[in-house]
DSSP file (Angstrom, degrees, kcal/mol; ACC not computed):
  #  RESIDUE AA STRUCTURE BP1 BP2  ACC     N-H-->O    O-->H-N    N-H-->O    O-->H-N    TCO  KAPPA ALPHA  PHI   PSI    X-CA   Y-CA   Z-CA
    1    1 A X              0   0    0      0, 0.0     2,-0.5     0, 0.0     0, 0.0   0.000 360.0 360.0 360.0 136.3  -23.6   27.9   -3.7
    2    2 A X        -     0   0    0      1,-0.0     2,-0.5     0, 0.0     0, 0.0  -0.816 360.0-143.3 -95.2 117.6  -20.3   27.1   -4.8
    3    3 A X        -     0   0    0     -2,-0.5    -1,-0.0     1,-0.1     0, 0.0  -0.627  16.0-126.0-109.4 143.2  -17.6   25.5   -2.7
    4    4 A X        -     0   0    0     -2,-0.5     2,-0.2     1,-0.1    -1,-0.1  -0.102  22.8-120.7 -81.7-172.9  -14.0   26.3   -2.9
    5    5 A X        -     0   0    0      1,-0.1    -1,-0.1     0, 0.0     0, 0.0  -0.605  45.4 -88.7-107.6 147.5  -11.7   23.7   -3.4
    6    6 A X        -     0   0    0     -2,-0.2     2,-0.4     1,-0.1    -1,-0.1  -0.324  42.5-105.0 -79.1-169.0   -9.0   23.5   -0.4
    7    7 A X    >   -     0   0    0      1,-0.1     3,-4.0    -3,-0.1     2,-0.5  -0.815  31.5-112.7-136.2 129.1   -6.1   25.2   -0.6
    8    8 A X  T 3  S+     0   0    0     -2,-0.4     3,-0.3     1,-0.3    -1,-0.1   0.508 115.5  55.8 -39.5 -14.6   -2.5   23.1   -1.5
    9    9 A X  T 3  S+     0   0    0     -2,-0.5    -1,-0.3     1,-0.2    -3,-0.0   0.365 104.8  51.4 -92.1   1.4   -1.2   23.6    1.5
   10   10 A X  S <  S+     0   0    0     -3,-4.0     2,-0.3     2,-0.1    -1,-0.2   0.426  91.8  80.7-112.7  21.5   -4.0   22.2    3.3
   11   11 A X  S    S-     0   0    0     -3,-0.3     2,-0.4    -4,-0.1     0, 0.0  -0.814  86.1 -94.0-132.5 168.1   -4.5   18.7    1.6
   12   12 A X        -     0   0    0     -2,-0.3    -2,-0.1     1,-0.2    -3,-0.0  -0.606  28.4-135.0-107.4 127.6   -2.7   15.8    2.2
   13   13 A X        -     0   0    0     -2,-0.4     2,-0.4     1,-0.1    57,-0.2   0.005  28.2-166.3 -58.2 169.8    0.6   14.6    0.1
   14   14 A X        -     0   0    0     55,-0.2     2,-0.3    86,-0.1    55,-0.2  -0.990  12.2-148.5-148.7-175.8    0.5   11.3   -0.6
   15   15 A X  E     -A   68   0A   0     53,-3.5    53,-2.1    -2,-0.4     2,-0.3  -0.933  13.9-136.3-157.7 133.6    3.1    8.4   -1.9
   16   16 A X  E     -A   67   0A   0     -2,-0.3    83,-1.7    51,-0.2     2,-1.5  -0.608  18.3-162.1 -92.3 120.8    2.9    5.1   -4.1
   17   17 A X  E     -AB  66  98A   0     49,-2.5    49,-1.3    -2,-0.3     2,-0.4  -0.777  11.8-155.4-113.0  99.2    4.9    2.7   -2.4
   18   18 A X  E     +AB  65  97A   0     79,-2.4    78,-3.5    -2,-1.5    79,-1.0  -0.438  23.8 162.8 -83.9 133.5    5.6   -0.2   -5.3
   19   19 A X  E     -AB  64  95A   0     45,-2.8    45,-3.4    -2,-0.4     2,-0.5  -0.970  27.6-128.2-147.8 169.0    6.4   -3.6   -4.1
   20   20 A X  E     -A   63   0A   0     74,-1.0     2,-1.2    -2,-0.3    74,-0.3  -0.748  12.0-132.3-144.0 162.8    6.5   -7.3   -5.0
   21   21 A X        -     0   0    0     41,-2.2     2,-0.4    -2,-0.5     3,-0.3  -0.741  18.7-157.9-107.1 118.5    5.3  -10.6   -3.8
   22   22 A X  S    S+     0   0    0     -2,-1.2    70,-0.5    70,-1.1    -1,-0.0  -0.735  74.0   8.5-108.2 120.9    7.9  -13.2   -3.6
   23   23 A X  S    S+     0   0    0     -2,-0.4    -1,-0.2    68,-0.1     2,-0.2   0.975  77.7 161.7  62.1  56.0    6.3  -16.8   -3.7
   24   24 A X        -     0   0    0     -3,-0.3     2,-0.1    67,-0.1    -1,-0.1  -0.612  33.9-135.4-101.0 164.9    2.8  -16.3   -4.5
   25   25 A X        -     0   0    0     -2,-0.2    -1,-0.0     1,-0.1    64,-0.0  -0.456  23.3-119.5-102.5-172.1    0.7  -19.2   -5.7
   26   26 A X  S >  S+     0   0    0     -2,-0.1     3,-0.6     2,-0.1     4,-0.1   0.610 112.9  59.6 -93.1 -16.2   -1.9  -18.4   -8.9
   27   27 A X  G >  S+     0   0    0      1,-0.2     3,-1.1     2,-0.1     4,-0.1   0.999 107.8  44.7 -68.0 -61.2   -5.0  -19.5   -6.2
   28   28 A X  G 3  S+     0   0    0      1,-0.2    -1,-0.2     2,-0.1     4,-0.2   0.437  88.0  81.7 -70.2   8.7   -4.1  -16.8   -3.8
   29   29 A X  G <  S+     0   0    0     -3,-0.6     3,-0.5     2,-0.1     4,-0.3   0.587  77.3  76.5 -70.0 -11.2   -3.6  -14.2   -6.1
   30   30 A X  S <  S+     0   0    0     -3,-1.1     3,-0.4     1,-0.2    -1,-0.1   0.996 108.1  24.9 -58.8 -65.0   -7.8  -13.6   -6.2
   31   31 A X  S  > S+     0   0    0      1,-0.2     4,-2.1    -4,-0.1    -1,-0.2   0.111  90.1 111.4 -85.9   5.5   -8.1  -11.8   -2.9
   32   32 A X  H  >  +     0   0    0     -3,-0.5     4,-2.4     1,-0.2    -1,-0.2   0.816  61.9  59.3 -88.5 -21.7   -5.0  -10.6   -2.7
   33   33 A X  H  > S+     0   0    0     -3,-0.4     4,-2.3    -4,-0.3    -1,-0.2   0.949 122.9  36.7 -10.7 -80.1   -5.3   -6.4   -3.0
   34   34 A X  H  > S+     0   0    0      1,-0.2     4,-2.8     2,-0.2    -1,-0.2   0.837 107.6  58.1 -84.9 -19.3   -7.6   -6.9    0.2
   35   35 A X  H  X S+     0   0    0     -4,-2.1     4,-3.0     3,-0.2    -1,-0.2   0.992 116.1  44.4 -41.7 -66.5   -5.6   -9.9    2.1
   36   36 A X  H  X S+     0   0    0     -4,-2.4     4,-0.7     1,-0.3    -2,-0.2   0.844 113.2  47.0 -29.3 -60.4   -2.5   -6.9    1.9
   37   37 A X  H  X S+     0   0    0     -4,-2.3     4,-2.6     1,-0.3    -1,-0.3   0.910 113.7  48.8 -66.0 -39.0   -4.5   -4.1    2.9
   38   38 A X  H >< S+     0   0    0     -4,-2.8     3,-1.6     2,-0.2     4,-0.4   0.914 108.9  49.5 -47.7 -58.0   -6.1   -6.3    6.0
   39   39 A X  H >< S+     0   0    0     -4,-3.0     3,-2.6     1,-0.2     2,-0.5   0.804 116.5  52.6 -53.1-104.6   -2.7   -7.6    7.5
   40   40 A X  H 3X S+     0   0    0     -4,-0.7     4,-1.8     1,-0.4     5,-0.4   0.262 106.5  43.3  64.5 -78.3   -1.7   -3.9    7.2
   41   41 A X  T << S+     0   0    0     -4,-2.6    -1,-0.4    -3,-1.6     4,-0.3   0.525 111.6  55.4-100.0   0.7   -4.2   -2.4    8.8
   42   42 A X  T <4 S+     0   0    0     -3,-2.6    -2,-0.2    -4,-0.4    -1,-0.2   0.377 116.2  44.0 -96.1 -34.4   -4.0   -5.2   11.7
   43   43 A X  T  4 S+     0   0    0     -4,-0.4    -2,-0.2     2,-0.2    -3,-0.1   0.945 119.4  38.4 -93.3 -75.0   -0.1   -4.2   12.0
   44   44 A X  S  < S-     0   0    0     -4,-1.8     4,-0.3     1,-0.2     2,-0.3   0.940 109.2-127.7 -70.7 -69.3   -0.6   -0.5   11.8
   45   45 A X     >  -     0   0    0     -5,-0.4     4,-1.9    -4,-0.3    -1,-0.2  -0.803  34.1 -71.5 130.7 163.9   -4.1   -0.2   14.1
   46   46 A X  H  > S+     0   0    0     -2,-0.3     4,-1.4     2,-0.1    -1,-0.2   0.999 129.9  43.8 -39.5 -90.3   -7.2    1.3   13.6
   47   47 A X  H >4 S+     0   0    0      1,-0.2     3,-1.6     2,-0.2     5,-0.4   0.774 115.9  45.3 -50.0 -77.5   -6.0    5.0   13.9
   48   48 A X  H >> S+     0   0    0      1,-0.3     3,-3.5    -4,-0.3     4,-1.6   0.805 110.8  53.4 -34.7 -62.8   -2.6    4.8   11.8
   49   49 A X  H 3X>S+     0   0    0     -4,-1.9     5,-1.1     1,-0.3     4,-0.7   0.923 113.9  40.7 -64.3 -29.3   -4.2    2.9    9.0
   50   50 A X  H <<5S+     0   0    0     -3,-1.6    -1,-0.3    -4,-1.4    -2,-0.3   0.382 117.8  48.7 -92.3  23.1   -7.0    5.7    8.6
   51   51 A X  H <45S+     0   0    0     -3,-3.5    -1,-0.2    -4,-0.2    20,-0.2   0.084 108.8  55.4-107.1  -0.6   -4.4    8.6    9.1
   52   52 A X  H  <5S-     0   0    0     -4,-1.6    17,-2.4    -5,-0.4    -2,-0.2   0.738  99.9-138.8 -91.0  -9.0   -2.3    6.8    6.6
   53   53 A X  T  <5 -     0   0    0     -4,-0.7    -3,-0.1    15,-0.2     2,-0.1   0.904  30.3-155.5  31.9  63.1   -5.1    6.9    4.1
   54   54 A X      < +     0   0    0     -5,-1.1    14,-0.2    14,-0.1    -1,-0.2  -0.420  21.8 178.5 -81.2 133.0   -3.7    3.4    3.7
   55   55 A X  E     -C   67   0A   0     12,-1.5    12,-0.7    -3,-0.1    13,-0.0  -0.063  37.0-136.4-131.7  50.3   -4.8    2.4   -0.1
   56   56 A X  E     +C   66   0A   0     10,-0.2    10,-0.2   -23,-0.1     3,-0.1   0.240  25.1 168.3 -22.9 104.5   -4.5   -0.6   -3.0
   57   57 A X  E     -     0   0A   0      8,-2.2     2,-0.2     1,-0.5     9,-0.2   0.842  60.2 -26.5 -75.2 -90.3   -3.8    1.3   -6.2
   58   58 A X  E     -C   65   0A   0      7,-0.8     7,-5.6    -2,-0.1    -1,-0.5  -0.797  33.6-147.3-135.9 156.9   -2.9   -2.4   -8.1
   59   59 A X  E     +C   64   0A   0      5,-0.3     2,-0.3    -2,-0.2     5,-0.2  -0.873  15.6 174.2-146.8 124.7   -2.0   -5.4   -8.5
   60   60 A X  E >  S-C   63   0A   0      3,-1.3     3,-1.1    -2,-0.2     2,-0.3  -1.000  70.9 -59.2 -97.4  90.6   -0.1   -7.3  -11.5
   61   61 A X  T 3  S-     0   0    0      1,-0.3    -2,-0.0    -2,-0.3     0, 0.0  -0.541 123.6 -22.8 155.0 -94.8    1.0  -10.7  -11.4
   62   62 A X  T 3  S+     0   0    0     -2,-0.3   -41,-2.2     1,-0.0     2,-0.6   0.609 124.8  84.5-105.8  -6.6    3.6  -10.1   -8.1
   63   63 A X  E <   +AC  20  60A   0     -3,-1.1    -3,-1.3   -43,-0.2     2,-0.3  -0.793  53.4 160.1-120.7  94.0    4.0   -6.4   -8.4
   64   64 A X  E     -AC  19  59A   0    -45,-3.4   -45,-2.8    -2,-0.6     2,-0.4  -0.848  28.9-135.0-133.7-175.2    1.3   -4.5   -6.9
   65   65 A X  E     -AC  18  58A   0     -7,-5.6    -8,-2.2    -2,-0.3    -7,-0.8  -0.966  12.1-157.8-131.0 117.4    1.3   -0.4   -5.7
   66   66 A X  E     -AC  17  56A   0    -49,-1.3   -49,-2.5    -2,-0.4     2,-0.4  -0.901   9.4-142.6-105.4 108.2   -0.1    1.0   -2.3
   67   67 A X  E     +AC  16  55A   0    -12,-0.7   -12,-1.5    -2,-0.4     2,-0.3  -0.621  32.5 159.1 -63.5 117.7   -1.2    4.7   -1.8
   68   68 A X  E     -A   15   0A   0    -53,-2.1   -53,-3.5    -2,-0.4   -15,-0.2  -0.964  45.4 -87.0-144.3 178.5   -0.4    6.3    1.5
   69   69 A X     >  -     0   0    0    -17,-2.4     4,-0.7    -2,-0.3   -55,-0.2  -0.142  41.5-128.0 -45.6 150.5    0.1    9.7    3.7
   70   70 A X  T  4 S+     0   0    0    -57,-0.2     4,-0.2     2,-0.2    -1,-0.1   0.515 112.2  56.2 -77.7 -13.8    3.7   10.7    3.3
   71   71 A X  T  4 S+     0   0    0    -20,-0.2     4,-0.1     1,-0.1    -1,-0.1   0.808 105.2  56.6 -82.4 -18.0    3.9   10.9    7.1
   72   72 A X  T >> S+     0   0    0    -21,-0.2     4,-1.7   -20,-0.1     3,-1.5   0.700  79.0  97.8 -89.4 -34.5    2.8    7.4    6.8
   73   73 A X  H >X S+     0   0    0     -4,-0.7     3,-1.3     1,-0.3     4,-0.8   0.641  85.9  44.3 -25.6 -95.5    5.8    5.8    4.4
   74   74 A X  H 3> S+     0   0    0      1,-0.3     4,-0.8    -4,-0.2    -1,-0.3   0.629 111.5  45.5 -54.7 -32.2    7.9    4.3    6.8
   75   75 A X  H <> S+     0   0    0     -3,-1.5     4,-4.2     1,-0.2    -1,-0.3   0.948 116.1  52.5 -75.8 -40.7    5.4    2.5    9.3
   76   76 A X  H <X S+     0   0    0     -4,-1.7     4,-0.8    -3,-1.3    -2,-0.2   0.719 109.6  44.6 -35.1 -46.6    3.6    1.2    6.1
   77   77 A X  H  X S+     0   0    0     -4,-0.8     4,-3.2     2,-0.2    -1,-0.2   0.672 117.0  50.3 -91.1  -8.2    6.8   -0.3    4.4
   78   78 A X  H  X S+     0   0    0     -4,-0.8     4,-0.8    -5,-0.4    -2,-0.2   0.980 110.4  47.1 -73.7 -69.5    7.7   -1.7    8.0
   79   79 A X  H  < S+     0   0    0     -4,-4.2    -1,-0.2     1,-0.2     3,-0.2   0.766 109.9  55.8 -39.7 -29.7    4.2   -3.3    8.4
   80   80 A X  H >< S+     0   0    0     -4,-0.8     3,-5.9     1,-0.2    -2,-0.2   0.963 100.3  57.2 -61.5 -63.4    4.7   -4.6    5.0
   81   81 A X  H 3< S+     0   0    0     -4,-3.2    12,-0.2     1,-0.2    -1,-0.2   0.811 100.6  59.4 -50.6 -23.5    8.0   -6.4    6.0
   82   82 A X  T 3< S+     0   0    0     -4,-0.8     2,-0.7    -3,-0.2    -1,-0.2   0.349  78.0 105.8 -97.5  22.4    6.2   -8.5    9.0
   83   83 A X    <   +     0   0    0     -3,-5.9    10,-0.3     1,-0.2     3,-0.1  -0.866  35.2 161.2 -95.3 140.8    3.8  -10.2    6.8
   84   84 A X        +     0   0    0     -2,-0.7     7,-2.8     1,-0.1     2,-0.3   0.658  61.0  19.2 -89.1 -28.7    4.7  -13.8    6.3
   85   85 A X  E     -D   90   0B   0      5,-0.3     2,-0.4    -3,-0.2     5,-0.2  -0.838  46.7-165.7-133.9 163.2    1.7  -15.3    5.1
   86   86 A X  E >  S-D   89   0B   0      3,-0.8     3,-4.1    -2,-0.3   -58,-0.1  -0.977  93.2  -5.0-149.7 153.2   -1.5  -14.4    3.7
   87   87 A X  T 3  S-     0   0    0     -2,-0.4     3,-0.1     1,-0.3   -59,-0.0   0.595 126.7 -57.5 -32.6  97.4   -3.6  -17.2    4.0
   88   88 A X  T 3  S+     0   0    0      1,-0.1     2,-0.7     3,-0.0    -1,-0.3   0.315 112.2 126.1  62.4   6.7   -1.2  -20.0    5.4
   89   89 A X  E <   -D   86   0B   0     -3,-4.1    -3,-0.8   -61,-0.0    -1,-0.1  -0.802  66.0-135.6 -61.4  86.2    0.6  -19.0    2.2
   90   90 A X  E     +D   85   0B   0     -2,-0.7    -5,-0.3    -5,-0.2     2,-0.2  -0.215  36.3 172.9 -75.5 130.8    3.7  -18.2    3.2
   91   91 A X        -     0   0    0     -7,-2.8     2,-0.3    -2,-0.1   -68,-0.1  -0.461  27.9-148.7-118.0 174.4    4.9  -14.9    1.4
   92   92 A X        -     0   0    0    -70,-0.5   -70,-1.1   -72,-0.2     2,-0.8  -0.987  13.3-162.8-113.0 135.8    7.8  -11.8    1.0
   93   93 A X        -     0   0    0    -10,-0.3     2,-0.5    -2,-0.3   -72,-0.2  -0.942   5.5-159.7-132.2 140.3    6.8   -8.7    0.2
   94   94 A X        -     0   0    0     -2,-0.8   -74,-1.0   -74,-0.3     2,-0.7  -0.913  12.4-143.9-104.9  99.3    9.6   -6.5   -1.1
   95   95 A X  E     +B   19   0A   0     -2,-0.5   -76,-0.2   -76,-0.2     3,-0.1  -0.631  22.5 179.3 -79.0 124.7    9.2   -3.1   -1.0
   96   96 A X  E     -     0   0A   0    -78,-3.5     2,-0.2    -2,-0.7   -77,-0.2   0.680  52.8 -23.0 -91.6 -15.6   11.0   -1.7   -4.2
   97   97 A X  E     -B   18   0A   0    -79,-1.0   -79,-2.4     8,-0.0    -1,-0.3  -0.810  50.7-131.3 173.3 148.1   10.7    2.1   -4.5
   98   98 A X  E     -B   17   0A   0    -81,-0.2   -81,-0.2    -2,-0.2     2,-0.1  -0.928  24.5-179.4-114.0 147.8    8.6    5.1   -3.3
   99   99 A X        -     0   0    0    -83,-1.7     3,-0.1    -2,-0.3   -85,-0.0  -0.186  43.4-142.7-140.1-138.0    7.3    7.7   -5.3
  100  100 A X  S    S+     0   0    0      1,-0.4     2,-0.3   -85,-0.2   -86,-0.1   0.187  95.7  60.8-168.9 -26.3    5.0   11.3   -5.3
  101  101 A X    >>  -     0   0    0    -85,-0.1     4,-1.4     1,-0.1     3,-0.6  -0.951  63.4-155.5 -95.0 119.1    3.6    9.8   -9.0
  102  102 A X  H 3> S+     0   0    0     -2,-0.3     4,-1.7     1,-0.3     5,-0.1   0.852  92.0  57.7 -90.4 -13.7    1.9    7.1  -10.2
  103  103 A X  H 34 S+     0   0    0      2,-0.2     4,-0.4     1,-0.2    -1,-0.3   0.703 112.6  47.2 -68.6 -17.8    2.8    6.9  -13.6
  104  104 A X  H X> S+     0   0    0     -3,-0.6     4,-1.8     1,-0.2     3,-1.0   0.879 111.7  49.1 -88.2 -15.0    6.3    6.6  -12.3
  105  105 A X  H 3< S+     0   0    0     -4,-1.4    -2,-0.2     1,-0.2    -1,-0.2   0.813 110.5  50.2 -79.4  -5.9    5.3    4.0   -9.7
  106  106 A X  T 3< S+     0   0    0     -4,-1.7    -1,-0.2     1,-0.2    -3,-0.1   0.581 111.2  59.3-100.7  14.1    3.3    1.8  -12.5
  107  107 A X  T <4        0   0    0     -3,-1.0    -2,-0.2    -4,-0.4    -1,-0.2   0.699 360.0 360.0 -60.8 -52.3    6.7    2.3  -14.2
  108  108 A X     <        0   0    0     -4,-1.8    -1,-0.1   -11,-0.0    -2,-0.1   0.408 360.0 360.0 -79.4 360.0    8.9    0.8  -11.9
């Protein structure tokens, strides 16, 4: 049996929210894709982060790109702004642009 694919109006948008990491060292750069997502999902809660289908596309030297719900965009780039640190590394994260593509967000 063959199962049909849902139907466009029923699946869920998303948007690649590029941003960049202002005063990182090269040590903490290993771990950082799951550092992000943790703080994140710490700010945001259980329930938000999994209806945000909160995600770490990449990350390139400071520059890295986060998949999320479209409903989700703003609480995401908000949580973003109150991390300071990632471990006792004190950080910025910029958010620089949101997008509906990812070849334009690995653009930007």
């Amino acid at each position: 049996m063959k199962m049909k694919s849902l139907l466009p109006t029923l699946k869920e948008k998303k948007r690649y929210i590029v941003f960049e990491i202002v005063n990182i060292e090269k040590k903490t750069q290993t771990n950082m894709l799951t550092k992000i997502s943790q703080k994140i999902q710490q700010i945001l809660g259980l329930f938000d982060s999994a209806e945000a289908g909160l995600m770490v596309v990449e990350l390139k030297k400071n520059k890295g790109i986060i998949r999320v719900n479209n409903k989700y965009v703003d609480k995401t780039i908000a949580a973003m702004l109150f991390i300071k640190e990632i471990d006792d590394v004190p950080v910025i994260i910029k958010p620089i642009t949101t997008t509906g593509l990812l070849q334009k967000a690995k653009q930007a």
